[in-house]
C-alpha positions as CSV (number, residue, x, y, z in Angstrom):
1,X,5.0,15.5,28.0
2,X,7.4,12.9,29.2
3,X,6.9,9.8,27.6
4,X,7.2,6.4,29.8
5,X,6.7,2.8,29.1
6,X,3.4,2.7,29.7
7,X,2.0,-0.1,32.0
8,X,-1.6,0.8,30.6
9,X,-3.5,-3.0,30.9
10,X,-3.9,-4.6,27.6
11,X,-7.9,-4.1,27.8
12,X,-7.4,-0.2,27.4
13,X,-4.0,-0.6,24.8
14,X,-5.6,-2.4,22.5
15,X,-8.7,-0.1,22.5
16,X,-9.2,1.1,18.9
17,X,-8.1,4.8,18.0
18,X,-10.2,6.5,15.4
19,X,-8.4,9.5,14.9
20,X,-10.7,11.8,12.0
21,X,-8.7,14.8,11.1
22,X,-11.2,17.0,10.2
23,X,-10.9,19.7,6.9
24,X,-9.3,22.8,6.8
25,X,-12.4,24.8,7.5
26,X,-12.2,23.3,11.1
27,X,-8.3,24.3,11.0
28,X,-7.5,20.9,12.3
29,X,-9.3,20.2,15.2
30,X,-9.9,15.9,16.3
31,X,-12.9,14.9,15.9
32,X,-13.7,11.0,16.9
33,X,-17.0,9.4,16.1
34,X,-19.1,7.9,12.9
35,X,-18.7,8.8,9.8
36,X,-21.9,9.4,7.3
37,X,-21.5,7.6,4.0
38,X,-20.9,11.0,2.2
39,X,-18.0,11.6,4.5
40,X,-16.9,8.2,3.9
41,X,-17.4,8.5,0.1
42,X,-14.4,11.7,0.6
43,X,-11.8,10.0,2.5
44,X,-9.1,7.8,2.5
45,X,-7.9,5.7,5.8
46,X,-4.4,4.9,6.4
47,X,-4.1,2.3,9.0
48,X,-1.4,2.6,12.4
49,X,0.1,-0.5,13.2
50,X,2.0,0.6,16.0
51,X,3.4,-0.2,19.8
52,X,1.0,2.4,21.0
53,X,2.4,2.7,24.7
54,X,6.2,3.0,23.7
55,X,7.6,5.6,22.6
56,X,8.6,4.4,19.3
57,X,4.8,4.2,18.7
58,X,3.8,6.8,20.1
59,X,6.3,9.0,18.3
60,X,5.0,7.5,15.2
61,X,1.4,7.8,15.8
62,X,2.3,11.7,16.5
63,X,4.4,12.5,13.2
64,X,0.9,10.7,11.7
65,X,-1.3,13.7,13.0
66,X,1.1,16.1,11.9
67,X,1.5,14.7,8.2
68,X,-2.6,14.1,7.9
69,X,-2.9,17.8,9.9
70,X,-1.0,19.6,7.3
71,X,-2.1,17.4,4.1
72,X,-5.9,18.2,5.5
73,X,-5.4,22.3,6.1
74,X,-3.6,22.2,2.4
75,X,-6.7,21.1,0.9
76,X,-5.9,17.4,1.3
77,X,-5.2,14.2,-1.5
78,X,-6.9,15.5,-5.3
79,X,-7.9,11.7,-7.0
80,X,-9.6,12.5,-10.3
81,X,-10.3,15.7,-9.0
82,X,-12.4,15.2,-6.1
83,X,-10.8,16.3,-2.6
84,X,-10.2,13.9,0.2
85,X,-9.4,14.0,3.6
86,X,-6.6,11.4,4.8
87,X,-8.6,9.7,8.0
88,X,-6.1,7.9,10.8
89,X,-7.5,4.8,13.0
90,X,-5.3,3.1,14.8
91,X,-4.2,-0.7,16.7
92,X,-2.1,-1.4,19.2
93,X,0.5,-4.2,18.2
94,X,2.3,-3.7,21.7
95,X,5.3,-5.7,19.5
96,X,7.9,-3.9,21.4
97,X,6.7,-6.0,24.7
98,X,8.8,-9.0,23.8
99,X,6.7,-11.7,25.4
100,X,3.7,-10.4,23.1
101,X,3.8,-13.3,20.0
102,X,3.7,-12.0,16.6
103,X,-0.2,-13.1,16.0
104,X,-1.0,-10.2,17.8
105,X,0.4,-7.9,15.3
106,X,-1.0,-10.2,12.3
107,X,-4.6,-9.5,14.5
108,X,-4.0,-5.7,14.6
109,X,-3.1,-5.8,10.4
110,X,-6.5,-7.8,9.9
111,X,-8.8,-5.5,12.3
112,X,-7.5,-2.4,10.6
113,X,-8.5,-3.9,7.2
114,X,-11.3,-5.5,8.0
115,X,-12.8,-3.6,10.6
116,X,-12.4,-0.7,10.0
117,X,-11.7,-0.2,6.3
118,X,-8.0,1.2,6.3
119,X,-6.4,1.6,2.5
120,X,-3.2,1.7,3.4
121,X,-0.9,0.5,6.1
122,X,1.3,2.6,7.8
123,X,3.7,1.0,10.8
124,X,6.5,-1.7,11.7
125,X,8.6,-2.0,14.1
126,X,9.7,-5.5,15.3
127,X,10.9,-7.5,12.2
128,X,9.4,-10.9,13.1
129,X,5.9,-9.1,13.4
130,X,6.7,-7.0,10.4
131,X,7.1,-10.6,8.1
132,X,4.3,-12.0,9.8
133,X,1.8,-9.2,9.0
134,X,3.5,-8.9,5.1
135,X,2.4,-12.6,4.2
136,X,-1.3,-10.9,3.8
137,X,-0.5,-8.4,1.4
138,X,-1.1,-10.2,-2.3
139,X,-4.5,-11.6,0.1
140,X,-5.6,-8.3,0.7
141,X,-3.4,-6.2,-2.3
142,X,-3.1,-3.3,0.3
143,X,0.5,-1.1,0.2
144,X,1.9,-1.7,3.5
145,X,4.6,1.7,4.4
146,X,7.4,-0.3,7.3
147,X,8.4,2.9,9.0
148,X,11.3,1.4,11.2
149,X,12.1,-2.4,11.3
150,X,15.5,-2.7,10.7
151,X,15.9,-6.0,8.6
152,X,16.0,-6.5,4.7
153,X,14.4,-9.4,5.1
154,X,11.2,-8.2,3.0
155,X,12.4,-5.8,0.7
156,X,14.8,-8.9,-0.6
157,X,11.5,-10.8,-0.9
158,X,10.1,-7.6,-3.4
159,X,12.8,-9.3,-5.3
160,X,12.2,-12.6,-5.4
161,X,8.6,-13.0,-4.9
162,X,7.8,-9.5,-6.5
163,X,3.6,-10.6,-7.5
164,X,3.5,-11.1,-3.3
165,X,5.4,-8.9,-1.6
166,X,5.4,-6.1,-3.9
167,X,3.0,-4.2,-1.6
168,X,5.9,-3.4,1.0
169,X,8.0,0.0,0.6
170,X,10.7,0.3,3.8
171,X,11.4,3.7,4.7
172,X,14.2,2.5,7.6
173,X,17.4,1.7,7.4
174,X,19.0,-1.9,7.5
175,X,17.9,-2.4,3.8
176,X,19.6,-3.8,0.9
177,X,21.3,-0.2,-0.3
178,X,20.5,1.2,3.3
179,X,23.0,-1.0,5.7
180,X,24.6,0.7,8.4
181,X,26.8,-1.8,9.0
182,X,29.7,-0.4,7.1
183,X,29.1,2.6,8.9
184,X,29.3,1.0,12.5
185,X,32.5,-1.0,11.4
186,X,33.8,2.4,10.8
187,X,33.3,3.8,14.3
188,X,36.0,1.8,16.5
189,X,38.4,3.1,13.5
190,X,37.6,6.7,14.3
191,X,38.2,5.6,17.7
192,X,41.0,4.3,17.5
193,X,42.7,7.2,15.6
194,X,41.4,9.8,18.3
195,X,42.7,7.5,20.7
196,X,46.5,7.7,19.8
197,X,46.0,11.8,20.3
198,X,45.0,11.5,23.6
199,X,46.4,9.1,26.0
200,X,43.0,9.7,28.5
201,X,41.3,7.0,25.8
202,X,40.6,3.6,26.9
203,X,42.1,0.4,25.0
204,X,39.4,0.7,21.9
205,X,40.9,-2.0,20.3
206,X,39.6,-4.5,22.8
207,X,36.0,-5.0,22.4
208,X,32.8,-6.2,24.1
209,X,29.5,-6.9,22.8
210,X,26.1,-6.9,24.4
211,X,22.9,-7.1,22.4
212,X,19.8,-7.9,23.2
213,X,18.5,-11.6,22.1
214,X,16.3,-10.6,19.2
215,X,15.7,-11.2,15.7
216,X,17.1,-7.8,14.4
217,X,20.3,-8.6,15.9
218,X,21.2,-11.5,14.5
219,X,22.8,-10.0,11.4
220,X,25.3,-7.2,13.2
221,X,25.9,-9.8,16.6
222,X,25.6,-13.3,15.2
223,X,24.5,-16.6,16.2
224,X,26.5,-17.2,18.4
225,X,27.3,-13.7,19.3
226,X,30.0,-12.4,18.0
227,X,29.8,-14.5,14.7
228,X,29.6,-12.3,12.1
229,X,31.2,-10.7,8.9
230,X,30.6,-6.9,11.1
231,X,33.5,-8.5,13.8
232,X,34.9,-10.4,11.0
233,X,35.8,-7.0,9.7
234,X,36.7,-5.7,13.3
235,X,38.9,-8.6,13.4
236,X,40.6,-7.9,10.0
237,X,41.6,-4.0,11.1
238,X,43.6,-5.2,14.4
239,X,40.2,-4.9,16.7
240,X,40.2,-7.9,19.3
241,X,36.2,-9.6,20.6
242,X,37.0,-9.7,24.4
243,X,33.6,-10.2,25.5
244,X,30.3,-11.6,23.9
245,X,27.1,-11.6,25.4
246,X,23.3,-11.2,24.0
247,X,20.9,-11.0,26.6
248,X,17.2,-12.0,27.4
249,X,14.9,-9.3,26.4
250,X,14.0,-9.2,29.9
251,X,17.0,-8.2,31.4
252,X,17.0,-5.9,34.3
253,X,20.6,-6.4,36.2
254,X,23.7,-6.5,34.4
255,X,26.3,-6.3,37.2
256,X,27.8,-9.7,36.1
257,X,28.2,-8.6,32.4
258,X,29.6,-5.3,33.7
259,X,32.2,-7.2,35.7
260,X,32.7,-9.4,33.2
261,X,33.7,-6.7,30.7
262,X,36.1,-5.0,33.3
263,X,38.0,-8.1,33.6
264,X,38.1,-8.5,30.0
265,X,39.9,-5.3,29.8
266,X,37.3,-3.7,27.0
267,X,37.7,-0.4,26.0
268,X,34.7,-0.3,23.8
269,X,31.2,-1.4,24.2
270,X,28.8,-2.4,21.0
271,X,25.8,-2.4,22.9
272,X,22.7,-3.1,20.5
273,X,18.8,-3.0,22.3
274,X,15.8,-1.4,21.5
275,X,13.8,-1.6,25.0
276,X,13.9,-0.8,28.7
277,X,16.9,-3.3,29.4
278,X,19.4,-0.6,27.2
279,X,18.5,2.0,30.3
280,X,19.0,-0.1,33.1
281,X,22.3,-1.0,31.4
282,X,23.6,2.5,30.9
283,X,22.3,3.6,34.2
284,X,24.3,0.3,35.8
285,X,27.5,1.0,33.0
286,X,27.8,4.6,34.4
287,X,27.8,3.8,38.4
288,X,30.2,1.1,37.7
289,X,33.8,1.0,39.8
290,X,36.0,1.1,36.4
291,X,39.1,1.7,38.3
292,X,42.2,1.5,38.1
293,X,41.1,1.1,34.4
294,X,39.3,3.5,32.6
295,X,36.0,3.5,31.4
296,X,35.1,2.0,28.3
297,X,33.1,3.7,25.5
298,X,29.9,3.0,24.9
299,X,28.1,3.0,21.7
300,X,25.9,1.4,18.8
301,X,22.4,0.6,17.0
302,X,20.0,1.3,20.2
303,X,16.7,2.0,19.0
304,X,15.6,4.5,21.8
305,X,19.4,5.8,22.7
306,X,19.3,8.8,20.1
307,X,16.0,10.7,21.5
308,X,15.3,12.3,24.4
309,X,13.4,10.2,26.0
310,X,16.6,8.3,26.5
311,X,18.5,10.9,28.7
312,X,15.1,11.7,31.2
313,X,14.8,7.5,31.2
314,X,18.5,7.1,32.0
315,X,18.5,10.5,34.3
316,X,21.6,11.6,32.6
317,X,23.6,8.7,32.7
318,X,23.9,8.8,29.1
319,X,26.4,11.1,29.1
320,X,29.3,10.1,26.8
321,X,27.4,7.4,25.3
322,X,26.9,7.8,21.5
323,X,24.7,6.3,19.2
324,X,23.4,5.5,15.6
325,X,20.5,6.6,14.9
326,X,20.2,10.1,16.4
327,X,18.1,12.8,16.0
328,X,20.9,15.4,15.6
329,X,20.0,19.0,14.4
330,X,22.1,18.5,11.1
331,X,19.8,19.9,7.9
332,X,20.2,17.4,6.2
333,X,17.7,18.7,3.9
334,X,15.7,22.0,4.2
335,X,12.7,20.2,5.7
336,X,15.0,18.2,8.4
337,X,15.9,21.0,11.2
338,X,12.0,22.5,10.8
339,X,10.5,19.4,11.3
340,X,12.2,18.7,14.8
341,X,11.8,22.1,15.7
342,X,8.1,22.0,15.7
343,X,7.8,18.0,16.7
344,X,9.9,19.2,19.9
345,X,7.2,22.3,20.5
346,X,4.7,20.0,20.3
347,X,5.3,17.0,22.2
348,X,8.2,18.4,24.4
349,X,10.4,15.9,22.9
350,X,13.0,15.1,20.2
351,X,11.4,13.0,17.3
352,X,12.9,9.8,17.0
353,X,13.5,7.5,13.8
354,X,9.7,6.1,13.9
355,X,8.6,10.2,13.6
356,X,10.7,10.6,11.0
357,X,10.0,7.5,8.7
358,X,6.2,7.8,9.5
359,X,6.1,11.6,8.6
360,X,7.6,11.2,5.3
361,X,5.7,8.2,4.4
362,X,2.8,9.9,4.6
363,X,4.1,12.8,2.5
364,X,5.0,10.2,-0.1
365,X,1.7,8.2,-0.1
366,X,0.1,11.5,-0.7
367,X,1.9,12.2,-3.6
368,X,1.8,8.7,-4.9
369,X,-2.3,8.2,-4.6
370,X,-2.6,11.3,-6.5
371,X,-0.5,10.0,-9.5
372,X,-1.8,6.8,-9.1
373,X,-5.6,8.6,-9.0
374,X,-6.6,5.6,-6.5
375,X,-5.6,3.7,-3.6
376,X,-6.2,0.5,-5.1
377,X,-3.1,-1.6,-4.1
378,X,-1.5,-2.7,-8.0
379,X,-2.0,1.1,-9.1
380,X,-0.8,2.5,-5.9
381,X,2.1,-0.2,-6.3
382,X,3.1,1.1,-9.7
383,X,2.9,4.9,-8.3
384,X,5.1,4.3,-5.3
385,X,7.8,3.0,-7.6
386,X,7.8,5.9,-9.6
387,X,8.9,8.0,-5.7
388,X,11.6,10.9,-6.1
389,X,10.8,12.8,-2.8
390,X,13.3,14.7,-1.0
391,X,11.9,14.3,3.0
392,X,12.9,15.7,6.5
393,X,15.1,12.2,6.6
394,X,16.0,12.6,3.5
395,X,15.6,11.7,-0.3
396,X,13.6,8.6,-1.0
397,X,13.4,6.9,-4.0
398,X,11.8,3.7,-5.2
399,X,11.6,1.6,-8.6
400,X,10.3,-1.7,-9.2
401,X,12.9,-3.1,-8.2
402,X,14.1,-1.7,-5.1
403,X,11.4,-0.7,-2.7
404,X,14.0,0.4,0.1
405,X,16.3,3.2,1.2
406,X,19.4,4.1,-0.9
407,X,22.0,6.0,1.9
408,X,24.3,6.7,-1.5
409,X,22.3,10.4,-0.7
410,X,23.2,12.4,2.1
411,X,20.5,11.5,4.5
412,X,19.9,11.6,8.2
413,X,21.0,7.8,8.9
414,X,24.5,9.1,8.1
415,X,24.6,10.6,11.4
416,X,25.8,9.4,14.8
417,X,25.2,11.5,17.5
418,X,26.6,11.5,21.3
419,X,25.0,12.8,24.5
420,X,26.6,15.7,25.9
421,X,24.7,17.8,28.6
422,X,21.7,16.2,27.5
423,X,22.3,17.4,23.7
424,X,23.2,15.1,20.7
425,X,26.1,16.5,19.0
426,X,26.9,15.2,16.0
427,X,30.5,13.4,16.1
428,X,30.8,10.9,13.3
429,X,29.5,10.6,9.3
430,X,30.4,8.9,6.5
431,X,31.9,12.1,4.7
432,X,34.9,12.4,7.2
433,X,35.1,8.5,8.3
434,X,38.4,8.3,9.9
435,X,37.4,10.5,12.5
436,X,35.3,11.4,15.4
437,X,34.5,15.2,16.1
438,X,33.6,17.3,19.2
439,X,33.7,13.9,20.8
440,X,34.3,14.1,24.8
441,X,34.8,11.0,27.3
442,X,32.4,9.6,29.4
């Protein structure tokens, strides 16, 4: 199946999943419907908050079935040692459309809760819907598992407002032990020392940023772009800004940025976006007249550049480009490699980070509800921070006082990965940091 931004009307988007995964005696097989209070009375409903027609929702809501398909045929979640069956339903936030306003996604938290009973929540993507939607926790004590926004923002309010926020558990990067900003300050190094081996490298050294003009970006690009400590640091090791752009979220021509950058005399693009304007960019970046220079590098944080889907939406124009994060076949734990393997058999494409963080979560909620012998929120709460679970991104581990992502563990945000022949290699991780590896021009 080859996923593409949907243009489904908002009438049939926001139409209500209810996904039942039935028990192992039915091996697995979807059922939809009502449920009779006896069923009801044996299951547990997580709750999708997701982007339903974009791919980073959609991967999500697939890595859900597989969790809740394999929990089910196992015999399911043992509380006080009755077996239940984890139950999916689903709303459509559609928070990756940027014109959509975040009381959409507070509307979607509500319905699943209130309508149609969920005991957990299970989602998150854009980080102004995401701190929207987790001022309702203490009101409805629920455990609320943020599979992929990318901001600290919450987890530092675990902190400081513990008795409200401490529903949340963030199982992405961009937390307060799970930065990757170090590790992108580290890339145009690596760069640079591969560049004085071979003379074919562009100028690296001078660099242009384009992000997209959106809340998550605000702590890597800066208000006013190009204000922060990341180019601070680039400016520190010898790296000069030479261009500085963020760009509406509608974006669909960039020919005057492109020219723009040429004249600038970049070697190196940080571009940061996590919609539809990232492909038209690298489509537009790799037709581009960059002689008699050479063609500048891109890379950087693109939420959709590190899957598949990226290289059928681009048609192979992201060749070269590289990108953090990746789904790169590294094991970084047993379970890593196996997991992509069969997601890829299935769906007919790469997971991306949203699979990943969603599929693990629910491995970890079902370990948590049966230490915690309920899904009552403070109990849960206090079973979540007691997490040691080695994952297929992975190992997580919460406490009470970090409900976050600690990348002092090898784990699969280490990686950066760049499109060669329509395959991410691996070419940069924090364990060799001066250097890029089996990297090739664009």
């Amino acid at each position: 199946m080859n996923l593409k931004i949907s243009a489904i009307s908002r009438t049939a988007a926001v139409a209500v999943l209810v996904v039942v995964i039935a028990a192992a005696a039915v091996g697995g097989l979807f059922l939809t419907g009502v449920l009779t209070p006896e069923q009801q009375k044996r299951q547990i409903i997580i709750g999708l908050s997701l982007p339903l027609t974009n791919p980073v929702g959609i991967h999500a809501k697939y890595a859900a079935e597989m969790a809740v398909e394999e929990i089910n045929a196992a015999g399911g979640v043992t509380i006080n040692g009755t077996k239940y069956q984890l139950v999916l339903v689903a709303e459509d936030t559609n928070e990756m459309d940027p014109l959509i306003p975040v009381d959409q996604g507070v509307t979607a938290f509500k319905r699943l809760i209130e309508v149609h009973g969920a005991h957990v929540i299970v989602g998150g993507v854009r980080t102004d819907v995401v701190v929207a939607q987790t001022q309702q926790l203490s009101r409805y004590k629920i455990v609320y598992l943020d599979v992929e926004s990318n901001q600290r923002i919450v987890e530092d309010l675990v902190q400081s407002d513990y008795d409200n926020y401490k529903y949340y558990f963030h199982f992405f990067a961009g937390g307060r032990n799970s930065s990757a900003g170090p590790y992108i300050a580290q890339i145009p190094v690596a760069l640079r020392n591969a560049a004085r081996a071979n003379p074919n490298f562009p100028n690296v050294t001078r660099v242009a940023l384009v992000a997209e003009n959106a809340l998550w970006t605000v702590g890597l690009a800066g208000r006013p772009a190009g204000n922060s400590t990341f180019f601070q640091r680039l400016k520190a090791a010898g790296f000069d800004l030479v261009f500085a752009e963020l760009y509406p979220t509608t974006q669909a021509d960039f020919s005057s940025y492109l020219a723009r950058i040429k004249a600038s005399g970049a070697g190196l693009i940080i571009l940061l976006f996590s919609g539809p304007p990232g492909v038209a960019f690298v489509k537009q970046w790799a037709a581009y007249d960059w002689s008699p220079g050479k063609k500048p590098i891109v890379f950087g944080p693109g939420l959709l550049g590190g899957f598949s889907w990226f290289w059928d939406q681009t048609g192979g124009a992201a060749q070269g480009t590289f990108w953090w994060p990746a789904t790169v076949k590294v094991p970084v734990t047993p379970k890593t490699v196996p997991f992509i393997e069969k997601f890829t058999q299935r769906f007919k494409e790469t997971p991306n980070t949203a699979a990943f963080g969603t599929y693990d979560a629910i491995y970890v909620l079902k370990e948590a509800l049966e230490r915690a012998n309920t899904w009552k929120g403070d109990r849960l709460v206090e079973a979540m921070e007691r997490t040691d679970y080695v994952g297929v991104m992975g190992r997580i581990k919460f406490d009470r006082r970090h409900h976050g992502l600690n990348l002092a563990d090898q784990h699969l945000y280490w990686y950066f990965g760049q499109w060669q022949n329509g395959e991410l290699v691996p070419v940069w991780s924090p364990d060799q940091r001066d250097t890029v590896r089996n990297f090739i021009l664009p």
